[in-house]
DRENPAMI-934462 format. One record per residue (C-alpha): residue in one letter; x, y, z. Coordinates in pm, 1 decimal. Example, Ala and Ser with C-alpha at 12.3 -4.5 7.8 and 13.67 -1.06 7.14 Angstrom:
2
<atom 'A',<1230.0,-450.0,780.0>>;
<atom 'S',<1367.0,-106.0,714.0>>;
END
This chain:
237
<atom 'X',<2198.9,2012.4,-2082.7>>;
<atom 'X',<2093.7,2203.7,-1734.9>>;
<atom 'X',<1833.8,2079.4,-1593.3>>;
<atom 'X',<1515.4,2286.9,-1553.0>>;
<atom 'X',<1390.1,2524.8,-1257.1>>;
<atom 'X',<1190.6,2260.6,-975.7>>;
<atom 'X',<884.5,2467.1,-1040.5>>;
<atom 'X',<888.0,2407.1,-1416.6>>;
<atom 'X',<1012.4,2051.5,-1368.9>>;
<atom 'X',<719.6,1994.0,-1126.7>>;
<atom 'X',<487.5,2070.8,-1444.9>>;
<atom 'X',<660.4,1807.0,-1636.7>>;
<atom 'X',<614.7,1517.4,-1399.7>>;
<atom 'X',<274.7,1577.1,-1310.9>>;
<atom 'X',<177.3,1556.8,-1673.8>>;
<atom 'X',<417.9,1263.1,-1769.1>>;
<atom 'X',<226.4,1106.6,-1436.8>>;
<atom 'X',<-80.7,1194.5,-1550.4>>;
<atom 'X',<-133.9,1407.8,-1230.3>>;
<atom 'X',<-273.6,1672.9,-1435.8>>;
<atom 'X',<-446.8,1682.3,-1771.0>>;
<atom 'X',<-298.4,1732.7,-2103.8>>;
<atom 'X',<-514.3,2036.7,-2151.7>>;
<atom 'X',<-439.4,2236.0,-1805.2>>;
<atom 'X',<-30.3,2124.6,-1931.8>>;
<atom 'X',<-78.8,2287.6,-2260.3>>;
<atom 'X',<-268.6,2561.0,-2142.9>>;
<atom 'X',<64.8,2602.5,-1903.9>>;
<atom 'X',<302.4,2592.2,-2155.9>>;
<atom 'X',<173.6,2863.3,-2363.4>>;
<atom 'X',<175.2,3075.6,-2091.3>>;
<atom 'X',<492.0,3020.2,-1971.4>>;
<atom 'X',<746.9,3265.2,-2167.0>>;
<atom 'X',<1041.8,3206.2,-2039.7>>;
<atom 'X',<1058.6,2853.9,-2145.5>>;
<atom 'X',<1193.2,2956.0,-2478.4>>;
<atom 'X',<1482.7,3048.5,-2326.3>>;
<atom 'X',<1518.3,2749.8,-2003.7>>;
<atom 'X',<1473.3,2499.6,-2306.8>>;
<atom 'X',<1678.3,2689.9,-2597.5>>;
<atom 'X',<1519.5,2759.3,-2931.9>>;
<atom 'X',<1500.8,2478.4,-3087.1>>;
<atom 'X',<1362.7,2236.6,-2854.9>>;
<atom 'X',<1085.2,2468.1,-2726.1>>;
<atom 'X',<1000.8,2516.7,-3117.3>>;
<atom 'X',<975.4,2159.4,-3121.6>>;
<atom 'X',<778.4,2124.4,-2806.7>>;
<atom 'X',<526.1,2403.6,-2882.0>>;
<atom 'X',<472.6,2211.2,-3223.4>>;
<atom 'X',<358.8,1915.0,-3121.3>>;
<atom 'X',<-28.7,1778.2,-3125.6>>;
<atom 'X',<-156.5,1778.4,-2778.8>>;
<atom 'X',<-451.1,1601.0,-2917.3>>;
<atom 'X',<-211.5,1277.8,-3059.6>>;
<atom 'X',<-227.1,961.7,-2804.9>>;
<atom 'X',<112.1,919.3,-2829.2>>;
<atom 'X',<158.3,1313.1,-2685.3>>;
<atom 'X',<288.8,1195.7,-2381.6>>;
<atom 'X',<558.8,981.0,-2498.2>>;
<atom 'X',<690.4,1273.5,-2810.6>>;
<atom 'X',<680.2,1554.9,-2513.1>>;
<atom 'X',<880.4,1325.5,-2281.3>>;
<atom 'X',<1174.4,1233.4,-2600.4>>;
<atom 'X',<1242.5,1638.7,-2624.6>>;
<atom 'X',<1195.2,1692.5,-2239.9>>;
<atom 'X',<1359.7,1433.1,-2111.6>>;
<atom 'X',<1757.3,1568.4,-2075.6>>;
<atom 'X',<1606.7,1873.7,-1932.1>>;
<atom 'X',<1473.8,1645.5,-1595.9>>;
<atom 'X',<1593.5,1524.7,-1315.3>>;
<atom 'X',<1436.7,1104.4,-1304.1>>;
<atom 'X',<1556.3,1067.4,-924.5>>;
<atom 'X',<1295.4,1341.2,-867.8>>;
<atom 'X',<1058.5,1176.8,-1122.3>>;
<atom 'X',<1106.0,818.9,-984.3>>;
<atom 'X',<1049.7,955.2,-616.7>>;
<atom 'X',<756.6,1136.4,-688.4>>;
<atom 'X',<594.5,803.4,-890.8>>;
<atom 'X',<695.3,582.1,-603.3>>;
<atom 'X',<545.2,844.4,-366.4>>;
<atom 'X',<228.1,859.5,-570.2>>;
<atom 'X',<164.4,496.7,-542.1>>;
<atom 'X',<273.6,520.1,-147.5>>;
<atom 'X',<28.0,765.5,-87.6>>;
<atom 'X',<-256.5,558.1,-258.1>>;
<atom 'X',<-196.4,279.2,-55.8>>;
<atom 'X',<-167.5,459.6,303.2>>;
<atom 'X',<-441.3,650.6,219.7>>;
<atom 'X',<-682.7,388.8,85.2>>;
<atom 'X',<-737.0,574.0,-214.4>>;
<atom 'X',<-964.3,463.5,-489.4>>;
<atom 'X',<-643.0,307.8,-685.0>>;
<atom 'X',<-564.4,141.1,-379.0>>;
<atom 'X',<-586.0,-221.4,-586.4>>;
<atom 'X',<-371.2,-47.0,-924.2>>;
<atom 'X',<-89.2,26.2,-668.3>>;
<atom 'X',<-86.8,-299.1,-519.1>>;
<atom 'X',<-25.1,-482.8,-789.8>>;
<atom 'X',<239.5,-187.9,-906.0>>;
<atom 'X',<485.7,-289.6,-623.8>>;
<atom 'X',<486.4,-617.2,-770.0>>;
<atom 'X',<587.9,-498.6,-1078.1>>;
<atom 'X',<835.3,-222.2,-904.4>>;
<atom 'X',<960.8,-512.3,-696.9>>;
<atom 'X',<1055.6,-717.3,-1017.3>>;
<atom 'X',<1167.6,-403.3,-1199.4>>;
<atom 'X',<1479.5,-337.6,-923.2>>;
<atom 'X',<1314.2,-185.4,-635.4>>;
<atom 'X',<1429.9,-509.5,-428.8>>;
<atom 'X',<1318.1,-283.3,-120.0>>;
<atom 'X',<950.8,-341.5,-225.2>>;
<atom 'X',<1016.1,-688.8,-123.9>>;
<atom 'X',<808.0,-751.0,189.5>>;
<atom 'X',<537.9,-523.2,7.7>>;
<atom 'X',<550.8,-658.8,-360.6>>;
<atom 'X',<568.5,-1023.6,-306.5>>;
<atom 'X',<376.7,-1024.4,64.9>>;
<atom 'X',<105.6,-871.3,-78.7>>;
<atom 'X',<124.9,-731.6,-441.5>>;
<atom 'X',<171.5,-1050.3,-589.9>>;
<atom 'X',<-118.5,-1223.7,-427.7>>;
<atom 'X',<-372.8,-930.6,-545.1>>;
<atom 'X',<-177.5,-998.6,-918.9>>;
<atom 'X',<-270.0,-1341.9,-922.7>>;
<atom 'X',<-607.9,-1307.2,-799.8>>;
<atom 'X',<-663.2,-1001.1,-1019.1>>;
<atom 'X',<-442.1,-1057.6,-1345.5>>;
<atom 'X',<-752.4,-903.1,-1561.9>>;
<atom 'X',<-806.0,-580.0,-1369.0>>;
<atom 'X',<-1158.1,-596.4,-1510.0>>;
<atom 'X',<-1222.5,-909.6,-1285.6>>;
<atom 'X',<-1140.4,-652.1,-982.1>>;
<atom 'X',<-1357.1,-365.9,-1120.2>>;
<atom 'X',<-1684.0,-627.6,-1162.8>>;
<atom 'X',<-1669.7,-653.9,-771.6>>;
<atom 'X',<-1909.2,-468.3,-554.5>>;
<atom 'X',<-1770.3,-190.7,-322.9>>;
<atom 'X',<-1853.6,-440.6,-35.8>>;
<atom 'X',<-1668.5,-695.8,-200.0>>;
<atom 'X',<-1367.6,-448.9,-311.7>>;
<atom 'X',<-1349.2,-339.2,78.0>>;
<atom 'X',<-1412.8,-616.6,232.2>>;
<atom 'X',<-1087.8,-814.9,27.3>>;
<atom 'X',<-873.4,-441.3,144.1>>;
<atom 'X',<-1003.9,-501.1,517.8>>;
<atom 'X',<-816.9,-793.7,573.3>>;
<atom 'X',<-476.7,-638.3,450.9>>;
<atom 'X',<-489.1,-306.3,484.5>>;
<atom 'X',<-270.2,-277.1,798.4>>;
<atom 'X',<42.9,-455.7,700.4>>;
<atom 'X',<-20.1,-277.2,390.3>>;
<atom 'X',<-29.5,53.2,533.1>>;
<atom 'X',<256.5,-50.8,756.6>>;
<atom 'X',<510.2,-169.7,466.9>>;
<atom 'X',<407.4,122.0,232.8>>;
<atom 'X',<454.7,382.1,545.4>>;
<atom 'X',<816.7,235.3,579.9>>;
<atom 'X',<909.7,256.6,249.2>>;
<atom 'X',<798.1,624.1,246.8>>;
<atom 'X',<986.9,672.3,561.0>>;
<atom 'X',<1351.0,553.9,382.4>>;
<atom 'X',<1298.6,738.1,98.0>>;
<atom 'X',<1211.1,1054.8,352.5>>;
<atom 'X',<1507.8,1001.0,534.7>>;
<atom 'X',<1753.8,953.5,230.4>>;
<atom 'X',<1820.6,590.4,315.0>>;
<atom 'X',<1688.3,479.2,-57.4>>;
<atom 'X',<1819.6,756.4,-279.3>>;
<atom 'X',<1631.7,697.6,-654.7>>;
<atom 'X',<1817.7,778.3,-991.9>>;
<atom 'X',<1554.0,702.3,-1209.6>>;
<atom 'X',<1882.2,496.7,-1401.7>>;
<atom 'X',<1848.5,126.5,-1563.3>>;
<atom 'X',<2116.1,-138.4,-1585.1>>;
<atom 'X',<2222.2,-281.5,-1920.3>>;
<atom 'X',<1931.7,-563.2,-1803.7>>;
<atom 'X',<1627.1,-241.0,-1778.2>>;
<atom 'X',<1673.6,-308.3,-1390.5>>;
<atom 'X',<1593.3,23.0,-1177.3>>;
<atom 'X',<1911.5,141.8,-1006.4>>;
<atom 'X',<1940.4,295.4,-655.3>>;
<atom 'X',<2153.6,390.1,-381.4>>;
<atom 'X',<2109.2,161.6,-53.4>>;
<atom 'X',<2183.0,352.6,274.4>>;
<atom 'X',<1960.8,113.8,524.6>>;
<atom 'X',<2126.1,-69.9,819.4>>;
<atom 'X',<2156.6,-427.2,777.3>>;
<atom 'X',<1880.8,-452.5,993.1>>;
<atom 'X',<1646.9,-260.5,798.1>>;
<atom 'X',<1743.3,-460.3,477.1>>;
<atom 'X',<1627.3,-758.6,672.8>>;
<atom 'X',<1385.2,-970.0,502.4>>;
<atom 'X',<1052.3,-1058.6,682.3>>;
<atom 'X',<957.7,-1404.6,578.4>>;
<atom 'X',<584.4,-1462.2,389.5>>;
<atom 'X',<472.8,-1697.7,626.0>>;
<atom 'X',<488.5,-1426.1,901.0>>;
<atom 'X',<306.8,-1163.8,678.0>>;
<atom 'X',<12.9,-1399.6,636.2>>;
<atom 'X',<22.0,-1471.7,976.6>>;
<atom 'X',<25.5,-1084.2,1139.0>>;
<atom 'X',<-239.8,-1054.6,918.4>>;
<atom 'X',<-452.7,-1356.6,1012.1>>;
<atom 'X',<-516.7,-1389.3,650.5>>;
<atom 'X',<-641.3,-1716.5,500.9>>;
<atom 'X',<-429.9,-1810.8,188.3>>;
<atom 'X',<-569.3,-1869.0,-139.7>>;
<atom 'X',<-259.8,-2079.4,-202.8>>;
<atom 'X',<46.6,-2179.8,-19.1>>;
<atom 'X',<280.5,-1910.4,-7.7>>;
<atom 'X',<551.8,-2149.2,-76.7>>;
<atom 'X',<419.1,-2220.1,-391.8>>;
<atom 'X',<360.1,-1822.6,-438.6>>;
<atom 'X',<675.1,-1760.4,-364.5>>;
<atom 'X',<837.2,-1976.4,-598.5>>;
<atom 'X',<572.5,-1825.4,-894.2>>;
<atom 'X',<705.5,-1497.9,-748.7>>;
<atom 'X',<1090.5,-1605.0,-818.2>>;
<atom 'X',<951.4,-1748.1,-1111.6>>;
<atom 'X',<764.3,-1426.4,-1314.5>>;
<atom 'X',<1111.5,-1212.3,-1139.7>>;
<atom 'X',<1343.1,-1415.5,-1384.1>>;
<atom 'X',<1133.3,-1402.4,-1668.4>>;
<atom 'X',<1065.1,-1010.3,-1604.7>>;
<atom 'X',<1424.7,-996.0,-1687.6>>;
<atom 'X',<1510.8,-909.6,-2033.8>>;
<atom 'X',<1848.0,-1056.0,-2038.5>>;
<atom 'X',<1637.6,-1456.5,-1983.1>>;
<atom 'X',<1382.6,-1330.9,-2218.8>>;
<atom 'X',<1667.8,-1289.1,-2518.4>>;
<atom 'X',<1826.0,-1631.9,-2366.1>>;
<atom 'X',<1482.1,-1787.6,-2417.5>>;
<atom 'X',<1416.2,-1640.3,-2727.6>>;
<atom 'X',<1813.8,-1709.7,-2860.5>>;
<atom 'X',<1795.1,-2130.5,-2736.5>>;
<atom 'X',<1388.2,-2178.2,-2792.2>>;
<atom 'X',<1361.8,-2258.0,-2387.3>>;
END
């Protein structure tokens, strides 16, 4: 199938992402004509139909959608998204920290320094978001003080490969529901900055040892992976 004008495409994602409101999308939709035609008969019937008002409207728009999209564009923008919150200090500044853990154990290896150096240790400390949203806002920014610049330094750098074209996103999973990409950094920039020398640029005082964390990290990776989870399941490990 051909994949849709950016403009319309643009509409897609920001809905799937939960930029913009169901409503505003469906209000969209409705009034944009030509669709019937970008999308062919059938699936725009089947679009169209659907209850905007279901839950689950989300996940039925993106099955009929989905071949019309382009996921690099989709992946970029997500990974942007949470970039931005993070540089910015926005109010999901703790949400996206603990994302690039998950992105980090979902493929992105380039979330590395980012994910483990500092997503995983606001995971751990935060596993029930509810224990994060309890905390007053001095609390809340007083625990983002003391990271903030090596955050806003890692998540800047990220931004800055995928700006440049040096990590190129597909949106495409391996046979293991890894996240594929295409690696164009130096061996330089690949390099791996050590924990130790995150915590101390930052002057941070560990809750725990970042060996230990880093073996929990290595830990929660393997058993992210669906391939050990079947293994596990398959041997009763």
């Amino acid at each position: 199938m051909n994949e849709l004008p950016f403009d319309v495409q643009n509409q897609f994602f920001q809905v799937l992402n939960k930029e913009i409101s169901v409503a505003d999308f469906e209000k969209w939709l409705y009034s944009k004509k030509e669709l019937e035609q970008l999308l062919g008969y059938d699936s725009y019937i089947d679009l169209i139909s659907l209850n905007f008002k279901d839950r689950y409207i989300l996940h039925e728009m993106a099955k009929i959608v989905n071949p019309f999209l382009d996921f690099g564009e989709f992946e970029e923008r997500k990974l942007k998204n949470i970039l931005s919150d993070l540089i910015n200090r926005k109010d999901d500044f703790a949400k996206s920290l603990i994302e690039t853990y998950y992105l980090y154990c979902s493929g992105y290896s380039f979330f590395h320094n980012l994910g483990l150096g500092y997503g995983l240790t606001f995971s751990e400390d935060f596993w029930n978001f509810s224990d994060w949203e309890i905390l007053t806002s001095e609390q809340k920014n007083g625990r983002i003080d003391r990271i903030y610049p090596g955050v806003k330094r890692e998540a800047e750098l990220i931004l800055q490969w995928i700006d440049e074209g040096k990590i190129v996103l597909n949106g495409e999973k391996d046979e293991f529901g890894q996240y594929q990409f295409l690696d164009k950094r130096t061996n330089t920039e690949e390099e791996l900055r050590t924990l130790e020398k995150i915590e101390i640029e930052e002057n941070k005082e560990a809750l725990h040892t970042t060996v230990g964390r880093f073996k929990r990290a290595e830990s929660a990776k393997k058993s992210f992976n669906p391939f050990n989870k079947l293994w596990s399941w398959l041997t009763g490990k």
